[in-house]
C-alpha positions in Angstrom: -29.3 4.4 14.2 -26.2 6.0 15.6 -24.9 8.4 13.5 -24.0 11.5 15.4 -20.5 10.7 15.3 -20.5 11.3 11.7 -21.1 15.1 11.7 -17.6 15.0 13.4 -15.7 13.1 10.3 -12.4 15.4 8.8 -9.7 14.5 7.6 -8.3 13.6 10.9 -10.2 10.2 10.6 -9.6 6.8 9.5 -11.6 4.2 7.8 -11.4 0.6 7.9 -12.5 -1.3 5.9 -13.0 -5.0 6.0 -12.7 -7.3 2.6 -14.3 -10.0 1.2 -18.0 -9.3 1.5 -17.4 -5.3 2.1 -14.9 -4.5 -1.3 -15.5 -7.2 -3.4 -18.2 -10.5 -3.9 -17.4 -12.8 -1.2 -16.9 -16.1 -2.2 -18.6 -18.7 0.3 -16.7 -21.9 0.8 -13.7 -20.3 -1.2 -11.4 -18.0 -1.6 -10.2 -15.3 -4.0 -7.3 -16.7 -5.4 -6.6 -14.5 -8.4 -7.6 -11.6 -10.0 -10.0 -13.3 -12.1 -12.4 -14.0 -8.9 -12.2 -10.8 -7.6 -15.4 -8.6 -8.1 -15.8 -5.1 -6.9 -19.7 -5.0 -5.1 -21.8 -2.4 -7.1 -20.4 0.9 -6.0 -17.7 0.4 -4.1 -15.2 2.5 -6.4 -17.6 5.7 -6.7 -17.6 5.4 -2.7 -14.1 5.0 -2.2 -13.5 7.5 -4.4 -15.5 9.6 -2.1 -14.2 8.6 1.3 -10.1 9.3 -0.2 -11.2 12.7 -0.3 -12.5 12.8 3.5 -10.7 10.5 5.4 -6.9 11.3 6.5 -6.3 7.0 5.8 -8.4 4.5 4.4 -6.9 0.8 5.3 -8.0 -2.7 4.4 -8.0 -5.2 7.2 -8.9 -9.2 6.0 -8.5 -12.1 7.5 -6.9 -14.4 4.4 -6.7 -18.0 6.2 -6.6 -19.5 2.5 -3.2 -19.1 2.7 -2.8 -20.7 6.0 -4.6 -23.3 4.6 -2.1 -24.2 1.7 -5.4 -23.3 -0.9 -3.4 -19.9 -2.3 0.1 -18.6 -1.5 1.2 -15.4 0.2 2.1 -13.8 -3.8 -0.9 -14.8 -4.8 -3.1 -12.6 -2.2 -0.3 -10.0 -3.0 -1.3 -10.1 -6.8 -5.0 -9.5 -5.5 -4.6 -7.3 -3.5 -2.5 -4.9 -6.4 -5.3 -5.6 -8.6 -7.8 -4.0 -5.8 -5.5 -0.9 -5.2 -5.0 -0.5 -8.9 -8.5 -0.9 -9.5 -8.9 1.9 -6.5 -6.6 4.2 -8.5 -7.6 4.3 -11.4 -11.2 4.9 -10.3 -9.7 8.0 -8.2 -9.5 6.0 -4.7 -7.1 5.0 -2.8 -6.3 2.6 0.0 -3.3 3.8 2.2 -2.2 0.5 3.5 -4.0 -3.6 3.6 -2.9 -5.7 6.5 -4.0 -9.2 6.7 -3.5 -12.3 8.9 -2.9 -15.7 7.3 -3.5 -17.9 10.6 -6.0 -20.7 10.8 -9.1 -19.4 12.8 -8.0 -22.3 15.4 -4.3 -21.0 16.0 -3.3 -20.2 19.4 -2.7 -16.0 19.5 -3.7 -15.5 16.2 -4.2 -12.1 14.6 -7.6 -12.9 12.9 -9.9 -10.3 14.0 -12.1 -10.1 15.7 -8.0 -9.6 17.8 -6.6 -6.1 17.1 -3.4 -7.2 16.6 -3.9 -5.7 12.8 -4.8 -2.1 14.7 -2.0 -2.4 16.4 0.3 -3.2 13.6 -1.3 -0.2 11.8 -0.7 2.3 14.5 2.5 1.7 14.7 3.4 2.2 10.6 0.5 5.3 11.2 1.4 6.8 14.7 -1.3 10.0 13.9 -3.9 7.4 13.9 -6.8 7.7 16.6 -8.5 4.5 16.7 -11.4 6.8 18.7 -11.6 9.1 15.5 -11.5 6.0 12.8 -14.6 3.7 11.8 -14.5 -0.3 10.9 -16.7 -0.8 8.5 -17.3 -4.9 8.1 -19.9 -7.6 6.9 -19.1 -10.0 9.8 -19.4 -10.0 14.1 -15.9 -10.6 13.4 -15.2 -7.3 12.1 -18.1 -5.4 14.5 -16.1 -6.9 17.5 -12.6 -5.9 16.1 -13.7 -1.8 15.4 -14.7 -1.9 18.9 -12.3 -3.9 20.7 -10.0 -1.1 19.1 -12.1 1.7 20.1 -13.5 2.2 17.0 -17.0 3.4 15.5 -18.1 0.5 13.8 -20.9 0.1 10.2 -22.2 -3.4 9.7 -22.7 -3.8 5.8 -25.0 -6.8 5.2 -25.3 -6.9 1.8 -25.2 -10.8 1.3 -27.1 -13.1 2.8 -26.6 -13.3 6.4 -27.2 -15.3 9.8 -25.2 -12.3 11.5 -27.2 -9.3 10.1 -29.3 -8.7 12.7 -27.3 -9.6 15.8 -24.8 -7.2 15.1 -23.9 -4.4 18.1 -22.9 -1.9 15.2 -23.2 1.7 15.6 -24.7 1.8 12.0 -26.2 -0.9 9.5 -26.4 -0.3 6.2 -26.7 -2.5 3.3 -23.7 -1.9 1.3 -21.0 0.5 1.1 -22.9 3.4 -1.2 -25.5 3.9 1.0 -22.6 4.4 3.8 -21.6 7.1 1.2 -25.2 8.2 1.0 -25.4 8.3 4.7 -22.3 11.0 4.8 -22.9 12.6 2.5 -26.2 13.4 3.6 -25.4 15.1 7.2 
């Protein structure tokens, strides 16, 4: 495992983080509609606690074609997404900014990682970013091959069931977001 690179981590970093799957319960086949069907994985707060205290900016990147799809609209992921940050909050977290793409995976030029069009978009609200000091932290290839198509330093979390999980070019694998923690914590 590749950690080196985290001996390095201040609060000159960034951490990405990807979604469903990584924040909350992914729902196969479906999508997280409302507030109701979103479910924090076990430890996520107590870590992202943790990380708002070492990283400079924490940002949620999600690929949310249910809305592209007609299934949910654009206010409805809003009202999930300020149920997540508030969630965050009050558990003594914070996320500094979520940018997601609503395109259908078959658009032409569509910002759906694994594109880093939602990098790009966050560099430019967050100039002091450096995409060579931040880390992507996802449950898909989609994710693996956005961190590093940006530059990034890249954790596959695999702690659903997956076809992916062990044909993933991550720096680091780990099975969900505490034992990242764990992992940091522990240099």
């Amino acid at each position: 495992m590749a950690v080196d690179f985290l001996k390095y981590i201040d609060n000159s970093w960034t951490l990405f983080l990807d979604r469903d799957g990584v924040i909350n319960k992914r729902i196969f086949g479906g999508y997280v509609t409302s507030p109701d069907y979103f479910e924090f994985l076990p430890g996520v707060l107590e870590s992202i606690n943790f990380f708002s205290k070492i990283f400079n900016r924490i940002i949620v990147i999600t690929n949310q074609q249910g809305v592209g799809k007609g299934i949910m609209t654009e206010i409805e992921l809003n009202v999930v997404h300020d149920y997540m940050i508030s969630e965050i909050s009050t558990f003594g977290g914070r996320v500094d900014s979520i940018y997601y793409c609503t395109d259908l995976a078959h658009s032409v030029d569509n910002c759906r990682k694994p594109s880093i069009k939602m990098a790009q978009i966050a560099l430019e609200n967050f100039p002091e970013i450096d995409l060579n000091k931040s880390i992507m932290i996802g449950d898909s290839l989609s994710d693996i091959e956005f961190g590093k198509n940006a530059g990034m330093k890249t954790v596959f979390v695999s702690n659903i069931p997956s076809l992916e999980k062990d044909s993933t070019s991550a720096d680091i694998k780990v099975e969900c977001l505490l034992d990242f923690k764990t992992l940091i914590e522990n240099i």
